[in-house]
Short mmCIF file of the C-alpha atoms (twelve columns), coordinates in Angstrom:
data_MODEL
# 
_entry.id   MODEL 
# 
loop_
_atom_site.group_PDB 
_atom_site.id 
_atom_site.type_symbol 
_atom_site.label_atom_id 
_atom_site.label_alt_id 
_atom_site.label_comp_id 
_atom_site.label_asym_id 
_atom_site.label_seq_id 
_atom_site.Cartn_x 
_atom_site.Cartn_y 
_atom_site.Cartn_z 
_atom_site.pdbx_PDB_model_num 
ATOM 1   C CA . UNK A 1   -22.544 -51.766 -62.172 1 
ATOM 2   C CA . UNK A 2   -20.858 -48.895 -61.001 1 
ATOM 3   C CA . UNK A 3   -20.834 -50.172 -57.393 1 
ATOM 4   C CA . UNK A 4   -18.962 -52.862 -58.410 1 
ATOM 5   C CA . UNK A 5   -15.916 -53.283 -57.316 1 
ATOM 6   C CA . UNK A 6   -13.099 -54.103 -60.610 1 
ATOM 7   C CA . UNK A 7   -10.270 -55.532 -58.614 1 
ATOM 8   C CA . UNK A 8   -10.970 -58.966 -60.087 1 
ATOM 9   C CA . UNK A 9   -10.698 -57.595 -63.410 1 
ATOM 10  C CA . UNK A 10  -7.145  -56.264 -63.185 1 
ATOM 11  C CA . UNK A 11  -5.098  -60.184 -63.456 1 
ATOM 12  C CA . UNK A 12  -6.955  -61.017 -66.442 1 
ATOM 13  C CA . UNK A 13  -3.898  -59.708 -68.831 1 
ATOM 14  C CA . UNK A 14  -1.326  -61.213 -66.635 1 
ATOM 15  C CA . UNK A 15  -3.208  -64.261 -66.531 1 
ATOM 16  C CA . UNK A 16  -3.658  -64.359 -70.188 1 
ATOM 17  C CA . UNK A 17  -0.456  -63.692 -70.801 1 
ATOM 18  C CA . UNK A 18  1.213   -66.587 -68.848 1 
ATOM 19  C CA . UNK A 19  -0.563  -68.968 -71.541 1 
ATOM 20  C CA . UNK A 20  1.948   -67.898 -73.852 1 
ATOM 21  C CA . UNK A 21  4.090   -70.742 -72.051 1 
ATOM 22  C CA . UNK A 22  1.036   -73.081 -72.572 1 
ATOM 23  C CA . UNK A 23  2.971   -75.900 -75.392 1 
ATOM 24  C CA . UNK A 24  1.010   -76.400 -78.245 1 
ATOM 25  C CA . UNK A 25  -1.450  -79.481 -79.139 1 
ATOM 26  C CA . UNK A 26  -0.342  -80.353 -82.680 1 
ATOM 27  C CA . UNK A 27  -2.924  -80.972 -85.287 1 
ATOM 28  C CA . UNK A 28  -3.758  -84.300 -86.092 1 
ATOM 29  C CA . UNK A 29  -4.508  -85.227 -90.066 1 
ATOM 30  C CA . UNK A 30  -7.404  -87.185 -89.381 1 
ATOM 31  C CA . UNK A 31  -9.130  -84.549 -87.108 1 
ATOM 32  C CA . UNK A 32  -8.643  -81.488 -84.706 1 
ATOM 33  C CA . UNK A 33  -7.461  -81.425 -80.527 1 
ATOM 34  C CA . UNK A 34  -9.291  -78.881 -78.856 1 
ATOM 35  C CA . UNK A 35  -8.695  -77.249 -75.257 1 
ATOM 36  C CA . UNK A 36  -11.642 -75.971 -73.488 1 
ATOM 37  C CA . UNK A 37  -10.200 -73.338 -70.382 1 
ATOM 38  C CA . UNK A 38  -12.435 -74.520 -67.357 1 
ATOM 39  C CA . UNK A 39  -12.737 -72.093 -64.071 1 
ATOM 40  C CA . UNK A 40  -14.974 -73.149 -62.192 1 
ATOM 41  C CA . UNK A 41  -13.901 -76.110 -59.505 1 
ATOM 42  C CA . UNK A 42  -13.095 -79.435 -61.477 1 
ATOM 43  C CA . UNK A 43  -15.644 -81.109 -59.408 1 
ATOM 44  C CA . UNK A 44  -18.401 -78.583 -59.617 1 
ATOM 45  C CA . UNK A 45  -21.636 -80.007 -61.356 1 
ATOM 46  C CA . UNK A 46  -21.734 -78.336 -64.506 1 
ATOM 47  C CA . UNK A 47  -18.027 -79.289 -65.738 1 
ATOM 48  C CA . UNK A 48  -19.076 -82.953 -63.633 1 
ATOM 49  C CA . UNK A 49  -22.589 -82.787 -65.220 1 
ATOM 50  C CA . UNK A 50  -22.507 -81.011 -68.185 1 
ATOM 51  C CA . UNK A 51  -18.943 -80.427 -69.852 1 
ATOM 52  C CA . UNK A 52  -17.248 -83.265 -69.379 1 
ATOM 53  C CA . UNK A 53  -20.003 -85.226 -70.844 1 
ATOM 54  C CA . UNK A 54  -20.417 -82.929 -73.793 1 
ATOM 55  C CA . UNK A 55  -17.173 -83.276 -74.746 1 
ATOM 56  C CA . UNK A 56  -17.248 -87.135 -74.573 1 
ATOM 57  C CA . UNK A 57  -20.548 -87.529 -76.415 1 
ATOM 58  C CA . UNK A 58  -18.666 -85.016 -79.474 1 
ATOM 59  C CA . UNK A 59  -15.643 -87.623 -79.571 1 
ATOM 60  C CA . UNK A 60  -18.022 -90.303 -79.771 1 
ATOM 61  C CA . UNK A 61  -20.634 -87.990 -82.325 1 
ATOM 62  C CA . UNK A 62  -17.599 -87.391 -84.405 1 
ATOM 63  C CA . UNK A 63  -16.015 -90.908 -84.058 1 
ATOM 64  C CA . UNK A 64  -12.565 -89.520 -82.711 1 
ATOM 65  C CA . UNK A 65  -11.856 -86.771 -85.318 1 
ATOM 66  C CA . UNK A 66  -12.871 -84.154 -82.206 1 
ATOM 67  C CA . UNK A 67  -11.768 -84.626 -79.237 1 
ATOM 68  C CA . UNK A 68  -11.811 -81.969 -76.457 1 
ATOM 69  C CA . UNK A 69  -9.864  -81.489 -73.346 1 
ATOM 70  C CA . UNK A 70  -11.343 -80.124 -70.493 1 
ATOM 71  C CA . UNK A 71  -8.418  -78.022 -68.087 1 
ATOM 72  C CA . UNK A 72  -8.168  -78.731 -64.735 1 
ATOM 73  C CA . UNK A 73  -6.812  -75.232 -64.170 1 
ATOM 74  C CA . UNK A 74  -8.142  -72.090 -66.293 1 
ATOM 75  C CA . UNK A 75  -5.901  -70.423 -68.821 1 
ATOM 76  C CA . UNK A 76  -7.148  -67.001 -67.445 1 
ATOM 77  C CA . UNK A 77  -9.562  -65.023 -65.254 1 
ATOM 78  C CA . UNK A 78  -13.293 -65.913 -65.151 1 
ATOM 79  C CA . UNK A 79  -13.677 -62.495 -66.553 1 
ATOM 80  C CA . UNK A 80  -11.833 -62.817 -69.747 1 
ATOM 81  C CA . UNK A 81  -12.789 -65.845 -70.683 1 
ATOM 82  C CA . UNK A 82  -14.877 -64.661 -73.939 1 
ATOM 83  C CA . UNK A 83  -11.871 -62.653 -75.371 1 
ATOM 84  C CA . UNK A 84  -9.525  -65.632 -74.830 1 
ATOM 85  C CA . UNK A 85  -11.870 -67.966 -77.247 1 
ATOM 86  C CA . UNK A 86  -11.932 -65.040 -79.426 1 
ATOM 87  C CA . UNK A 87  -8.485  -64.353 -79.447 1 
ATOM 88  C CA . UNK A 88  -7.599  -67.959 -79.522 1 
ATOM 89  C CA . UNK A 89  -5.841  -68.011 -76.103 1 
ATOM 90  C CA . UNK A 90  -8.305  -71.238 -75.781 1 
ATOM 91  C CA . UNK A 91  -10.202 -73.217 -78.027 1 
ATOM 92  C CA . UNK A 92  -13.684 -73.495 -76.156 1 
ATOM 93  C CA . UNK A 93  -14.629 -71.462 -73.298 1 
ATOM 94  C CA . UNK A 94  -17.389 -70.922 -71.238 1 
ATOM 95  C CA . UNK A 95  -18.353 -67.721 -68.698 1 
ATOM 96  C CA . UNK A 96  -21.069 -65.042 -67.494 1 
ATOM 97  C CA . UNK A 97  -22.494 -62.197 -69.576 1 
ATOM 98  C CA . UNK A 98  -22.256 -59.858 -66.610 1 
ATOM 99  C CA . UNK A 99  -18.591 -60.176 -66.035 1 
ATOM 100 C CA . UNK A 100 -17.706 -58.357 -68.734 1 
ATOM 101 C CA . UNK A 101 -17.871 -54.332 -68.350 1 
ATOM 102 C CA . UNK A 102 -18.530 -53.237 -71.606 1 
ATOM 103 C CA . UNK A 103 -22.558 -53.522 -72.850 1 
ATOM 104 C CA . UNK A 104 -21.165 -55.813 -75.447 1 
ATOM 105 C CA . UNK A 105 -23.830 -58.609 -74.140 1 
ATOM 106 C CA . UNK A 106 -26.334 -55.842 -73.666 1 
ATOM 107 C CA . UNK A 107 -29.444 -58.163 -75.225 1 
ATOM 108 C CA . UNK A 108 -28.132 -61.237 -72.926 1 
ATOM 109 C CA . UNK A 109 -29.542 -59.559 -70.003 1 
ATOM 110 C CA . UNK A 110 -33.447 -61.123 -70.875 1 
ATOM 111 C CA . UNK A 111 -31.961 -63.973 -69.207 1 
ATOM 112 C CA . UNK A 112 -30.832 -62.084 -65.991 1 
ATOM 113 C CA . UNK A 113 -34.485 -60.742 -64.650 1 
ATOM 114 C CA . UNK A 114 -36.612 -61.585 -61.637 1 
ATOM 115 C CA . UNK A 115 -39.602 -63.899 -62.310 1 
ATOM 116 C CA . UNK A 116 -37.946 -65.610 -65.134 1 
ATOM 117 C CA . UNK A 117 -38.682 -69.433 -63.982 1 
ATOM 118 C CA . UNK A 118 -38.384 -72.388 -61.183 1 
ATOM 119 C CA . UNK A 119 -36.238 -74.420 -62.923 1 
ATOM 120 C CA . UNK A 120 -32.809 -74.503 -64.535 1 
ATOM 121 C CA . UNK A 121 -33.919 -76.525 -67.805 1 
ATOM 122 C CA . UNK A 122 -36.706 -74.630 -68.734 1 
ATOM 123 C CA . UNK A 123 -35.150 -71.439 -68.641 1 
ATOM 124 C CA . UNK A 124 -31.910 -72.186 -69.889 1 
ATOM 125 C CA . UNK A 125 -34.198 -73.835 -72.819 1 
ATOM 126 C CA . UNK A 126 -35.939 -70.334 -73.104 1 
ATOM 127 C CA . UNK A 127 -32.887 -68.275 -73.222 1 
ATOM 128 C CA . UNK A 128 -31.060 -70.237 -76.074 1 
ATOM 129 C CA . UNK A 129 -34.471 -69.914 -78.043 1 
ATOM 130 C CA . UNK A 130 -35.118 -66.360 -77.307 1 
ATOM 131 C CA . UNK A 131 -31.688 -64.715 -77.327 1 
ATOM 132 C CA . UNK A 132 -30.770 -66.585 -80.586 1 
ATOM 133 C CA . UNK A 133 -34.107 -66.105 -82.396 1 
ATOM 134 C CA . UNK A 134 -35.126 -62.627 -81.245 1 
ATOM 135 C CA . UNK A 135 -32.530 -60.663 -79.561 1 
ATOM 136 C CA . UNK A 136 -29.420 -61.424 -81.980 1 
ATOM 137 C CA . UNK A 137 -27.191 -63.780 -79.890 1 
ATOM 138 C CA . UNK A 138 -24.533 -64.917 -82.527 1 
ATOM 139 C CA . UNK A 139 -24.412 -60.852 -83.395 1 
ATOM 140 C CA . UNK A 140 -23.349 -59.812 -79.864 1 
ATOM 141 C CA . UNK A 141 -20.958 -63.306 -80.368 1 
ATOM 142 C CA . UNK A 142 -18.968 -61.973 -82.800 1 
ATOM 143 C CA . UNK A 143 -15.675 -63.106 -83.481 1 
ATOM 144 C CA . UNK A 144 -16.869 -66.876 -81.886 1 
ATOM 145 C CA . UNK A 145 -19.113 -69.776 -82.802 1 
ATOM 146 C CA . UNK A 146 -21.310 -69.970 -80.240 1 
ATOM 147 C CA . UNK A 147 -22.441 -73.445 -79.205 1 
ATOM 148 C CA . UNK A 148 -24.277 -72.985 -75.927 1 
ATOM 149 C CA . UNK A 149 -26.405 -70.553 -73.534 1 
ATOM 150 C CA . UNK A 150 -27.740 -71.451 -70.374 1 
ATOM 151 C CA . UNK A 151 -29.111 -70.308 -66.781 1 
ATOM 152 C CA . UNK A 152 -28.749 -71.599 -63.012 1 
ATOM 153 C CA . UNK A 153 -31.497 -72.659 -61.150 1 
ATOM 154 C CA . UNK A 154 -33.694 -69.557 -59.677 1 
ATOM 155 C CA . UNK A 155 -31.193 -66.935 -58.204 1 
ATOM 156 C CA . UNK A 156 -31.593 -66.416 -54.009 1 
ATOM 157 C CA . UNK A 157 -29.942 -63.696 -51.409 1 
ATOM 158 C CA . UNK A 158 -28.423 -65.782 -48.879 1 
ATOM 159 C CA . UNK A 159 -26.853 -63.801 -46.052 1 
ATOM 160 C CA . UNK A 160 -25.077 -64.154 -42.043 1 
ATOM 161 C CA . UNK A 161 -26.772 -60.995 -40.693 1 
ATOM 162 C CA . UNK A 162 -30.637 -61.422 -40.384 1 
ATOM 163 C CA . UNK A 163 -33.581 -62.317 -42.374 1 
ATOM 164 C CA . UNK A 164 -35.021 -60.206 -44.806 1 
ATOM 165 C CA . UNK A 165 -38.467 -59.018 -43.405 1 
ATOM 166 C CA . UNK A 166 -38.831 -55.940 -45.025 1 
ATOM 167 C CA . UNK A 167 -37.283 -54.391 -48.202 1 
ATOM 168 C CA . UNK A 168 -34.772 -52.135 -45.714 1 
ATOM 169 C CA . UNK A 169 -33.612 -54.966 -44.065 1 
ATOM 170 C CA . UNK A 170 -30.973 -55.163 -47.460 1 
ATOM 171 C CA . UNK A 171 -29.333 -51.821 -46.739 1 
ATOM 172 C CA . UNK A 172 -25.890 -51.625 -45.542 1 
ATOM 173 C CA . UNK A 173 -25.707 -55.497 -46.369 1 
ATOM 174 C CA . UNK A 174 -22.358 -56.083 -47.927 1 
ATOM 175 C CA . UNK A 175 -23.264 -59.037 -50.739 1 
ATOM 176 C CA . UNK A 176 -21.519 -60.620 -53.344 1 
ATOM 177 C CA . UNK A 177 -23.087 -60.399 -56.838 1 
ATOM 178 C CA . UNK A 178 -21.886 -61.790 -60.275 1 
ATOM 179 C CA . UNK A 179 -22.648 -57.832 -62.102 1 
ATOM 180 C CA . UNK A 180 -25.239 -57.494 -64.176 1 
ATOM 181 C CA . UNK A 181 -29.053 -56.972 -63.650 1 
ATOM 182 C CA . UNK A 182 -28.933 -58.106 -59.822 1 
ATOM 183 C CA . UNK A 183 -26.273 -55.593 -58.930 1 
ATOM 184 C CA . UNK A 184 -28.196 -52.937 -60.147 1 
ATOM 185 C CA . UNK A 185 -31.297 -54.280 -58.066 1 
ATOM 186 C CA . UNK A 186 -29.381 -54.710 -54.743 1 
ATOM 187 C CA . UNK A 187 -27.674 -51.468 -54.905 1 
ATOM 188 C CA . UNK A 188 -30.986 -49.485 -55.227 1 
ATOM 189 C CA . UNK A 189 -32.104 -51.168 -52.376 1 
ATOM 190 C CA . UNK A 190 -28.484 -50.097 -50.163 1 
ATOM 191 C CA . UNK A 191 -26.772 -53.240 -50.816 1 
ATOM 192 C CA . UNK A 192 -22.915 -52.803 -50.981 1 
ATOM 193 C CA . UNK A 193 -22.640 -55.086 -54.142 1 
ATOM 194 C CA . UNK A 194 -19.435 -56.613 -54.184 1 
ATOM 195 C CA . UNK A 195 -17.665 -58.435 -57.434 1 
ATOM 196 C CA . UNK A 196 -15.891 -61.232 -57.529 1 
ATOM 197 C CA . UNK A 197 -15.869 -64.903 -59.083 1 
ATOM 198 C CA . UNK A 198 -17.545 -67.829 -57.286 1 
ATOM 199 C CA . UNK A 199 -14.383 -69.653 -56.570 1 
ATOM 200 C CA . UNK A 200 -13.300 -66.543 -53.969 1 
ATOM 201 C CA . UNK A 201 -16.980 -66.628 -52.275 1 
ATOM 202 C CA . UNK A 202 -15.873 -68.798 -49.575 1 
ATOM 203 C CA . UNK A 203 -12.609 -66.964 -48.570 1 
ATOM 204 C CA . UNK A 204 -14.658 -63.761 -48.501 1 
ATOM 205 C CA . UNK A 205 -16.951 -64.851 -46.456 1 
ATOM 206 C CA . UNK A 206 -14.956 -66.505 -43.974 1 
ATOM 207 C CA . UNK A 207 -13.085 -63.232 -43.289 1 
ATOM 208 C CA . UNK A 208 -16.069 -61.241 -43.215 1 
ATOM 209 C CA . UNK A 209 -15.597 -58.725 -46.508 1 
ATOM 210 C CA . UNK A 210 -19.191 -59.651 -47.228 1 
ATOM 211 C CA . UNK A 211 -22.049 -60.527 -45.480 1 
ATOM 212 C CA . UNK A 212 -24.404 -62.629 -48.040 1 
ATOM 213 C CA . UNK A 213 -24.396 -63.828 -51.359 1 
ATOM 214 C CA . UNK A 214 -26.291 -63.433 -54.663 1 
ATOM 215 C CA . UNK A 215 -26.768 -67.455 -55.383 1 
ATOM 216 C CA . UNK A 216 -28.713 -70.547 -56.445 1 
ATOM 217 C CA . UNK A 217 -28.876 -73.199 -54.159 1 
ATOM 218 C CA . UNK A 218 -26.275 -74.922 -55.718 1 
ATOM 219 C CA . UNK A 219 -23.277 -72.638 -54.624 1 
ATOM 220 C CA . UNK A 220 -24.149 -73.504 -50.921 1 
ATOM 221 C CA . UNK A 221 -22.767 -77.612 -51.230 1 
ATOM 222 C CA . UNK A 222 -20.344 -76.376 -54.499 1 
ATOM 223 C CA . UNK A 223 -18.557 -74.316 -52.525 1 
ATOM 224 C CA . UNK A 224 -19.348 -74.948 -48.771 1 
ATOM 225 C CA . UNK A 225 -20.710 -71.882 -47.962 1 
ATOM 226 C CA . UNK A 226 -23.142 -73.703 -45.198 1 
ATOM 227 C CA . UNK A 227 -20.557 -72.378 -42.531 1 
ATOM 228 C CA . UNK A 228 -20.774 -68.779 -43.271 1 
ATOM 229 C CA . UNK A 229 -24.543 -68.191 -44.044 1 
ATOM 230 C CA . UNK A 230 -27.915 -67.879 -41.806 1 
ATOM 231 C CA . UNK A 231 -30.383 -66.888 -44.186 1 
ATOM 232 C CA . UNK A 232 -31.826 -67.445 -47.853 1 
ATOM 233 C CA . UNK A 233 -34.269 -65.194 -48.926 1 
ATOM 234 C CA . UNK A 234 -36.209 -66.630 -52.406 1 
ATOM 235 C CA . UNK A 235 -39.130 -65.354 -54.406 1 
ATOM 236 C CA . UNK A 236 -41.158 -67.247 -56.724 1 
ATOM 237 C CA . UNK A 237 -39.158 -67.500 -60.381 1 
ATOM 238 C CA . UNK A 238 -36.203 -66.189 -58.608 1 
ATOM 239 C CA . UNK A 239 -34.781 -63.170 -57.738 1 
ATOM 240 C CA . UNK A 240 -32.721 -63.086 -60.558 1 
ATOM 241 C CA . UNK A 241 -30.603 -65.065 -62.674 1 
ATOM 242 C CA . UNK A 242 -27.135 -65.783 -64.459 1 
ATOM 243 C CA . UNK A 243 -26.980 -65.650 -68.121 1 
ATOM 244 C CA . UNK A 244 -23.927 -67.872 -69.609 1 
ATOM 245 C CA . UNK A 245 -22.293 -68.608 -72.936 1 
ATOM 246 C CA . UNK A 246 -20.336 -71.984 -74.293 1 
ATOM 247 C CA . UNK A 247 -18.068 -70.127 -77.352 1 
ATOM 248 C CA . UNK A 248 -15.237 -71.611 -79.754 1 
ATOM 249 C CA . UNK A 249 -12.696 -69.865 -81.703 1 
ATOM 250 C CA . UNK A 250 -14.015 -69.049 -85.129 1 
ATOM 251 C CA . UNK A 251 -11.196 -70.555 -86.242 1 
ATOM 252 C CA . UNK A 252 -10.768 -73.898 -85.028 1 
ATOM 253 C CA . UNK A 253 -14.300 -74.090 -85.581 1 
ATOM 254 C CA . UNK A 254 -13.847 -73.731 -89.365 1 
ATOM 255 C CA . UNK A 255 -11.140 -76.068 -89.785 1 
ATOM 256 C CA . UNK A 256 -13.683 -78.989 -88.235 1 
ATOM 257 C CA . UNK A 257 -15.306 -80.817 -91.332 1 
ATOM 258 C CA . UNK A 258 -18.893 -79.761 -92.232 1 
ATOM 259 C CA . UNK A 259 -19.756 -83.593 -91.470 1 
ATOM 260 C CA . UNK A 260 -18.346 -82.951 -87.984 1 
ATOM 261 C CA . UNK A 261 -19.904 -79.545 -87.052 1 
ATOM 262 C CA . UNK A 262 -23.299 -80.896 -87.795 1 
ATOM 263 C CA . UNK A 263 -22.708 -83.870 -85.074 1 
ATOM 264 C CA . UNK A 264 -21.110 -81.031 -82.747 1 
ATOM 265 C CA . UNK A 265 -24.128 -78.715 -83.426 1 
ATOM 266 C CA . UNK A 266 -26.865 -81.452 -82.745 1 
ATOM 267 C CA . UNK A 267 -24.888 -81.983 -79.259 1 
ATOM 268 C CA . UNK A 268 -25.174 -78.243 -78.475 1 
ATOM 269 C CA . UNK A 269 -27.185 -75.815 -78.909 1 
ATOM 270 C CA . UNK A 270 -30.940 -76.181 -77.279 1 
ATOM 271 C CA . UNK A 271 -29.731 -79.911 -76.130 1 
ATOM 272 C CA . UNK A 272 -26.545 -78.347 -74.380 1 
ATOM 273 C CA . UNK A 273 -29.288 -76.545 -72.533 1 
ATOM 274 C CA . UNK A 274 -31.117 -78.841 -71.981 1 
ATOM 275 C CA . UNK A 275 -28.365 -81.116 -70.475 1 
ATOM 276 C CA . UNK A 276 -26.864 -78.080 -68.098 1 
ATOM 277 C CA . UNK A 277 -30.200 -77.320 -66.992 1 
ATOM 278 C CA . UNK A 278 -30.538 -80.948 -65.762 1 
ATOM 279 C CA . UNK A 279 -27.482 -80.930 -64.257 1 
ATOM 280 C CA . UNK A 280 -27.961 -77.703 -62.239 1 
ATOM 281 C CA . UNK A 281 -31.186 -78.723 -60.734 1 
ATOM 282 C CA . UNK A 282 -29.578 -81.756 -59.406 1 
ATOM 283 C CA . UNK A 283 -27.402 -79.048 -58.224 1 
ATOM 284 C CA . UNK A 284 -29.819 -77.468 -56.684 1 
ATOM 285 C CA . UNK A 285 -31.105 -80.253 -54.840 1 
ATOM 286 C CA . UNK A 286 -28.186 -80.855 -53.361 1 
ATOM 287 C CA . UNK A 287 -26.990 -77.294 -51.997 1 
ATOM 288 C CA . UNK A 288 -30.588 -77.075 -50.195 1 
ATOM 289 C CA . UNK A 289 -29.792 -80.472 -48.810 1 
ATOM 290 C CA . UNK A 290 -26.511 -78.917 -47.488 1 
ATOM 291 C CA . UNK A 291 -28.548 -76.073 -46.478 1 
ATOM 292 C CA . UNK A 292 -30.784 -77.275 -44.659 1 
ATOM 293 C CA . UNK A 293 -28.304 -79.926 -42.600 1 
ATOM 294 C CA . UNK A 294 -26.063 -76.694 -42.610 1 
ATOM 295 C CA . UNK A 295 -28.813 -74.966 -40.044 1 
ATOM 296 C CA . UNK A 296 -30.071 -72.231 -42.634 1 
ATOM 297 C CA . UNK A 297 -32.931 -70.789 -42.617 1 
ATOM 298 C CA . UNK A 298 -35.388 -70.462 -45.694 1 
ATOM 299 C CA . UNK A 299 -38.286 -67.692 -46.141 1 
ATOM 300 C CA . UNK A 300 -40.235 -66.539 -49.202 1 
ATOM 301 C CA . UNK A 301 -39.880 -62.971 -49.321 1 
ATOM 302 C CA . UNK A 302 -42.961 -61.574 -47.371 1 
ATOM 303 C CA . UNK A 303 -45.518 -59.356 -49.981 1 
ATOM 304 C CA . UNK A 304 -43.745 -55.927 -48.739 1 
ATOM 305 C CA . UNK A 305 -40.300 -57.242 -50.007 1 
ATOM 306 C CA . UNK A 306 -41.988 -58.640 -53.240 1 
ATOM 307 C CA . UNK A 307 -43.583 -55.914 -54.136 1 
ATOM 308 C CA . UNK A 308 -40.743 -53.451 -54.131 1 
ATOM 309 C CA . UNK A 309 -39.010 -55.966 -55.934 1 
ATOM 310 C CA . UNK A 310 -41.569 -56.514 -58.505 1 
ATOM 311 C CA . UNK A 311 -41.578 -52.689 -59.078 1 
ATOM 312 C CA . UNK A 312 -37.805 -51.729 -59.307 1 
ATOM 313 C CA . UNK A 313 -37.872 -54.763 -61.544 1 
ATOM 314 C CA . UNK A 314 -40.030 -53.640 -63.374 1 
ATOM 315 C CA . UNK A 315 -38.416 -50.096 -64.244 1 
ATOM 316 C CA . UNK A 316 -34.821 -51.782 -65.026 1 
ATOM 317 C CA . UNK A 317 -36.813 -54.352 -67.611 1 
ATOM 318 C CA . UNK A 318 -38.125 -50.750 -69.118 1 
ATOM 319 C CA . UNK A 319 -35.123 -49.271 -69.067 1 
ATOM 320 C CA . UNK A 320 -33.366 -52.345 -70.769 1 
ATOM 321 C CA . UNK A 321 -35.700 -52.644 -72.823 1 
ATOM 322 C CA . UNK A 322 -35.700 -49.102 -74.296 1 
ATOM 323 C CA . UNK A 323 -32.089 -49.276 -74.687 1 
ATOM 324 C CA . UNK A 324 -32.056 -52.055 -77.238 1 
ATOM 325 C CA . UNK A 325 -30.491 -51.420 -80.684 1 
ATOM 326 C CA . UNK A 326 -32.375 -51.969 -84.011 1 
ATOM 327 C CA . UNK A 327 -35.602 -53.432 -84.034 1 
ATOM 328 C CA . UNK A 328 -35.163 -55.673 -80.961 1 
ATOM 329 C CA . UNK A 329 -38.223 -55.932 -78.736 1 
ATOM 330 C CA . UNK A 330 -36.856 -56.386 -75.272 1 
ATOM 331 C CA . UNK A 331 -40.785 -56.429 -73.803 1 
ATOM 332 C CA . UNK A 332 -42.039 -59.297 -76.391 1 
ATOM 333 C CA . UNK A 333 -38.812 -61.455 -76.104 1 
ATOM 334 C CA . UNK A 334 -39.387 -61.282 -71.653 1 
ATOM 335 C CA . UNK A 335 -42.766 -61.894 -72.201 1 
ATOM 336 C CA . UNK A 336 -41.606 -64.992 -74.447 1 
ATOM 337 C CA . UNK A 337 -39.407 -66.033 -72.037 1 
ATOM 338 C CA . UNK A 338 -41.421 -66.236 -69.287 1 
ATOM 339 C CA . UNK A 339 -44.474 -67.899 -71.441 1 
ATOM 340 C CA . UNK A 340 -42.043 -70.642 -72.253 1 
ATOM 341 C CA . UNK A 341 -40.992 -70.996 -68.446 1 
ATOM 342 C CA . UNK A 342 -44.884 -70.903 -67.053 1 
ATOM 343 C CA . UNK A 343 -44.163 -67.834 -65.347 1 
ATOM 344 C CA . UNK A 344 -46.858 -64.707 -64.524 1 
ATOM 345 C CA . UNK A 345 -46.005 -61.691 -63.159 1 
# 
């Protein structure tokens, strides 16, 4: 993380802070208006796919008495979209673990290895049941409820400059990553790992300030990267991976009838998972469509590259690992994950 560049950190007060002009939903007596902050496009696949329907299915669960809008435009940055739920800037948000740059989400990052699984249902399946069962989710949620975890499909390196043949054909690369566990695996292998949310990939790439991208399949028909990329790179159970969090304000949560939270609950949860993970493989599908008519070209990483990758993976699991608080297992819960997924390493 310390390559990382913060200058998409810095709006996230000024951002917040224009909210304060946001007008207030009043309360209803017969039930509760929520607003769920949305950043990513309004047409991307998950709020399409996954939100949107989520949110109807708890109006209809709850027979009216909850009823959620989704924003067209975000209250804030992608960043500080966790402390705005918390704080009660939104109602319901959703974001990354790894944007944050505190450790706060340190046991989140079981969801962020390489080899973790092929598909975005299964392992967004096996990080709700092993972050929340073995690793203390709702703990490192404080201050939240927290309704929902998921993964993308199997994270790639797509990139304009050349295929990636051997392990040093990654240095000097300029790439775009999302922070967490795949920065620190491109930077020890010379990547210039660059932050910033998805929504500015394209513009970045069109002038040049990177090179490649850290990204499922999806991203490349999302957000038309086609234009500005060559080369995708994947390894079997993915490269890495993108852990994510659905949260709502403690608060609004408690003033939502026990009746009601149990019809929310039974919508989110593993099922949430379940129905993002769908979603994103149709995703998927469809960026490697736009790949492929896009010209790109598509190589499993040869054994050289995989094997340095398997073994610097292996030392940052360790290190994670170790680093845990408390009696959390950080080897048993991977090994857990990946059993549920179908994945060997």
């Amino acid at each position: 993380m310390s390559k990382l560049t913060k200058r998409a950190f810095l709006g996230t007060a000024a951002m917040a802070g224009a909210t304060l002009a946001l007008p207030a939903i009043p309360a209803r007596a017969d039930g509760v208006d929520l607003v769920l902050s949305s950043w990513l496009p309004p047409r991307h696949p998950i709020v399409v796919g996954a939100i949107k329907p989520w949110a109807k299915d708890i109006e209809k669960a709850t027979e009216g008495r909850v009823r959620i809008r989704v924003l067209v435009k975000p209250l804030g940055s992608p960043p500080s979209h966790f402390d705005m739920a918390r704080d009660g800037v939104a109602d319901i948000t959703y974001g990354l673990h790894s944007f944050t740059q505190d450790d706060r989400f340190k046991n989140s990052r079981v969801g962020q290895f390489s080899f973790l699984g092929n598909d975005a249902i299964s392992m967004s399946e096996a990080f709700w049941t092993v972050y929340t069962e073995k690793l203390g989710a709702d703990k490192e949620h404080a201050g939240t409820h927290l309704l929902g975890l998921f993964n993308h499909g199997p994270g790639m390196v797509h990139n304009n400059k050349r295929p990636i043949n051997k392990i040093e054909d990654l240095q000097g690369l300029k790439m775009r990553v999302p922070g967490g566990y795949v920065a620190d695996l491109m930077s020890h292998f010379g990547v210039e790992t660059i932050f910033t949310p998805s929504g500015e990939v394209y513009e970045k790439l069109s002038r040049g300030v990177v090179d490649g991208v850290t990204f499922p399949y999806d991203a490349i028909a999302s957000f038309n990267l086609a234009d500005y990329l060559k080369y995708t790179t994947t390894i079997p159970g993915g490269i890495y991976n993108t852990t994510w969090f659905l949260v709502m304000n403690s608060g609004k949560w408690d003033a939502i009838s026990p009746a009601d939270q149990k019809a929310i609950s039974d919508l989110s949860g593993l099922a949430f998972a379940t129905r993002v993970g769908k979603a994103w493989n149709g995703a998927d599908d469809r960026g490697k469509a736009a790949a492929e008519k896009g010209g790109m070209v598509a190589e499993t990483a040869p054994a050289g590259v995989l094997d340095a990758i398997k073994s610097q993976a292996s030392v940052l699991e360790g290190q994670w690992s170790d680093g845990l608080d408390g009696d959390y297992d950080g080897r048993a819960a991977l090994a857990e994950f990946r059993k549920m997924t179908g994945v060997s390493v």
